[in-house]
N, C-alpha and C positions, 0 to 999 in steps of 0.2 A: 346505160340503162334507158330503155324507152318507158313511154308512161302511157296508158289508155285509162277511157273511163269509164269509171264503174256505172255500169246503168244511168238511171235517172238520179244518182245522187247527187251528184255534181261531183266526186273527189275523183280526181287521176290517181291513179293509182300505180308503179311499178308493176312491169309485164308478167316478171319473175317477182313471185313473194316470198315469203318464209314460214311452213309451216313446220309447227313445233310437239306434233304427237311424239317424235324420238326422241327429244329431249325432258318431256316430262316422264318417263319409265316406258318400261314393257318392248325394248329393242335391245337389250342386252346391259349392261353396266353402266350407270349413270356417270358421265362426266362434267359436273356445272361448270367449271372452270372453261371449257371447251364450249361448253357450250354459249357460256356467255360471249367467251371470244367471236363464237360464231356470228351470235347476234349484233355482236358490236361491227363486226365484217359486214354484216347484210348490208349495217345501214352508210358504212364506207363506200358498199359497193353501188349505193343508190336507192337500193332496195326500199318501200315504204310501204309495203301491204305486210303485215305480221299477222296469220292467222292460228288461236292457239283453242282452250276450249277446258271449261270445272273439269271435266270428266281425264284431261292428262295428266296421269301421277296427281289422280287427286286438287289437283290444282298449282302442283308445282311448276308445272309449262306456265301459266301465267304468270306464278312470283316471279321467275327467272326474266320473262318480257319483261314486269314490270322494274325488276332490280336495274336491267341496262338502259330503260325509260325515261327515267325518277329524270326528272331537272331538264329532257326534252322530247317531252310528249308530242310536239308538234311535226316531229321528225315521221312518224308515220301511222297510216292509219291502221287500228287494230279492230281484228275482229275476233268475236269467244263465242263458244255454245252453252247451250244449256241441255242438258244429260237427260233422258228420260228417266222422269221418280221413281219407274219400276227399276228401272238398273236394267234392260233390257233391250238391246238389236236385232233386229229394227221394229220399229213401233207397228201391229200390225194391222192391218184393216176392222174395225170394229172393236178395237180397242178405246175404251172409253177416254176421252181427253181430259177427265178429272183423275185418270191414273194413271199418264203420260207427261202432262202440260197446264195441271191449274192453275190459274192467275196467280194464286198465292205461290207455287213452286217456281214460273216462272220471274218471278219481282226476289223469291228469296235468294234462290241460286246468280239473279242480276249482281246483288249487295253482294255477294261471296265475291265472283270475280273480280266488283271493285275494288273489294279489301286486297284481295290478292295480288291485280294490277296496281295498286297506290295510285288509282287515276280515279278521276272526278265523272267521268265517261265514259261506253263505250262508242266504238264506232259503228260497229255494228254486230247486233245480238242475233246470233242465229240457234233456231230450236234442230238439235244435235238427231232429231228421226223423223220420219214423217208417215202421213197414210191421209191419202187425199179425202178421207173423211172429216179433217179438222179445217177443209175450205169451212163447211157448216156451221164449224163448233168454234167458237171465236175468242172467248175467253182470253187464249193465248197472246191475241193477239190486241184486246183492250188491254190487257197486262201492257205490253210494250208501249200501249200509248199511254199510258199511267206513267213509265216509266224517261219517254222522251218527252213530256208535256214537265217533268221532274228534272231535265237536261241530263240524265244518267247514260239515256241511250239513243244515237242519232237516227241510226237504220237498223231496217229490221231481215234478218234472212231465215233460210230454211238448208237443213244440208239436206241434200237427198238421202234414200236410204242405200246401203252399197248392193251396186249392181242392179238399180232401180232406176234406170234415167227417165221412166215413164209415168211414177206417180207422181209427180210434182209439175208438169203439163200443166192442169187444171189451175194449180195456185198458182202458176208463172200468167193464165190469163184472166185470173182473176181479179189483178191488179194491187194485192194486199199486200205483197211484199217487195224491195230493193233487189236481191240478190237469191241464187241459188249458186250452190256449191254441191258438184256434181264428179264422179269417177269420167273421166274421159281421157284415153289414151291411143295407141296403134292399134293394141289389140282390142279395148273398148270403144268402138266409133258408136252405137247406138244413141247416144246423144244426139246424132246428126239428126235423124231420124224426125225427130218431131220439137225435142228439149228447145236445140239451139237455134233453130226458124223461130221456136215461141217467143222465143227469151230477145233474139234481134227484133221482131214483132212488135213487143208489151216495154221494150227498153228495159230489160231486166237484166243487172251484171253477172255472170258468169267465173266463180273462182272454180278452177279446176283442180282435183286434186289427186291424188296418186299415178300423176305423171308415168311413172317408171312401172307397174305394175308391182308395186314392191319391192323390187331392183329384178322383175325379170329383165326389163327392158333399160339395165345400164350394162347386159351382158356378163355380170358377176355372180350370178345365181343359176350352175348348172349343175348335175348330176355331180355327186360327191360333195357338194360346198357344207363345211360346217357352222353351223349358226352358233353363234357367242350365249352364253348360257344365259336364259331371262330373255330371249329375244323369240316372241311371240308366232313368228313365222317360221317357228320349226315345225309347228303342225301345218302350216297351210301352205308351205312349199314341201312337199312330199317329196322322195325320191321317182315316185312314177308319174309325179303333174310336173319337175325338173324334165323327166325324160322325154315326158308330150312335148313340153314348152320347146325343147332343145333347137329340135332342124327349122321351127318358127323363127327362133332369136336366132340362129347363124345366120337365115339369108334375110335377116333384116340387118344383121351386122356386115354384110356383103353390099346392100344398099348403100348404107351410110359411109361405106371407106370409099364408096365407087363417088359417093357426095363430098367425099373430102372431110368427114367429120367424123365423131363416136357414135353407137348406139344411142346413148345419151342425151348427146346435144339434137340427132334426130329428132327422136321422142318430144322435146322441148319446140324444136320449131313447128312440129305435125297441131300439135297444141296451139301453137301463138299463129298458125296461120289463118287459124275460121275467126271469122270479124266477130262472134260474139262473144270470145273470151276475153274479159278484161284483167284475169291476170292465172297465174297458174302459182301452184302453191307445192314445192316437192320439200317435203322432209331433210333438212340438213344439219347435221349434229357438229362438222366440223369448218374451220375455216376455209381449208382446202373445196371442198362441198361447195363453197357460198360463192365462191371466185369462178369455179369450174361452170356454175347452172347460172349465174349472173352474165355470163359473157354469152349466152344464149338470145339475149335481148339486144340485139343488134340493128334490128329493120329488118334484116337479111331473111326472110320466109320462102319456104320450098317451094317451087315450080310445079304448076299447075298439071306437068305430066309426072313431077315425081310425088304429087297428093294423090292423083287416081293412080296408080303405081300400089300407093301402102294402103289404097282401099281394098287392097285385096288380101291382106295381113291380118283383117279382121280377126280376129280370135277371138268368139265368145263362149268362155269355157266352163262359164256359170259359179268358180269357185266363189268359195265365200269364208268372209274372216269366222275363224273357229266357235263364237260364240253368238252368229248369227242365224236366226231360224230362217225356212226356207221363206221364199218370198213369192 
């Protein structure tokens, strides 16, 4: 496992982290036994970036991090969000920040996660939507220094909102936050765009997340696949956005054999080769998962004629998770 570092916070961090939205619910049938194995794997495999958030299964994603924690906290560093009050994705422009992100909902929802982590700290607290209207309104972010002036919480982040690499620009140069956590894959490159200049710019770390497109891009999600019942991407993998996605994923899976590798492990290096990720965060429920996306972090990054190669794989197809208003 290789390590970079996170922005200007000072911690290295593991290239490959572990993010844990499929093990709090809503990916088909909960397995905590596996999944703890998972987590116990990660941190075998080196792993030390754990990113999990109130809003998974309610807060079960946390209890499970913190259950395999308990007794050595120091093994890696965790990050969590905090949910918009309204219960709403993505927060939108001109949405009031006393009905998104009050001081007081951001300090209550802090004390939740700690209960749930059985940690003394976070590492870092990121507000779960954004809308570049809250550079202004800052509340949220007096909360967090209330909260790190308390030692509860070290750094502070922002996730973007999904398939937004552009409102959070502004906060990445405004200098108020550590980290953004951002969609950036083969078929989502717009991050390059402006996000990831800014962000190597302002020294702001970079968590990347949904590496895979959901698993369009481990080649496992094509036309006919049956989704495991409770797993939330029966509605946002369609049979006709499978059919789009299809002759995209074969001759990107024609790439990566002609690379000697999986669609997969692709995917993972396209990510860890732009200098301003410091670490990437894909979904892993099993131990096999953890071993398989862990040996992606090797040094080993793709050639500069096979990156402009999959700049041309671009796919931006605008989808959006089921319960997200347009943006």
């Amino acid at each position: 496992m290789r390590y970079r570092m996170l922005g200007r916070t000072g911690q290295l961090v593991s290239e490959i982290g572990m993010g844990t939205w499929s093990i709090g619910g809503g990916w088909g049938p909960n397995n905590d036994a596996e999944a703890i194995a998972a987590l116990e794997t990660a941190l075998e495999q080196g792993i030390t970036f754990i990113d999990t958030a109130l809003g998974y299964g309610s807060g079960h994603a946390e209890e499970l991090v913190g259950r395999v924690l308990k007794g050595k906290r120091e093994r890696a560093v965790v990050a969590t969000k905090i949910p918009p009050q309204t219960g709403r994705w993505p927060v939108m422009p001109g949405e009031p920040l006393e009905s998104a992100f009050s001081a007081e909902w951001v300090i209550r929802c802090t004390e939740e996660s700690l209960r749930n982590l059985q940690m003394d700290y976070i590492d870092v607290q990121q507000l779960h939507a954004w809308t570049p209207d809250y550079v202004q309104q800052t509340a949220w972010l007096e909360a967090l220094y209330k909260l790190r002036e308390q030692g509860k919480v070290r750094f502070f982040g922002v996730s973007a909102n999904d398939w937004d690499p552009f409102g959070v620009v502004s906060l990445v140069e405004s200098g108020l936050i550590d980290t953004i956590q951002v969609i950036y894959n083969i078929f989502e490159q717009r991050p390059q765009h402006s996000l990831l200049p800014a962000a190597l710019r302002h020294n702001v770390g970079i968590i990347v997340r949904v590496p895979f497109e959901e698993g369009l891009l481990t080649g496992t999600l094509k036309p006919g696949h049956q989704f495991a019942e409770g797993d939330w991407r029966s509605g946002w993998a369609t049979p006709e956005r499978l059919t789009q996605a299809l002759p995209r994923v074969e001759a990107l899976e024609r790439i990566a054999a002609r690379e000697g590798m999986s669609l997969s492990e692709l995917a993972l290096r396209w990510i860890l080769s732009h200098p301003a990720v410091s670490t990437v965060i894909p979904g892993m429920r099993t131990r096999r998962y953890v071993a398989v996306n862990a040996a992606a972090s090797d040094g080993v990054l793709l050639s500069a004629a096979t990156l402009e190669e999959l700049r041309a794989h671009a796919f931006t197809h605008g989808w959006k998770y089921p319960w997200a208003a347009d943006l």
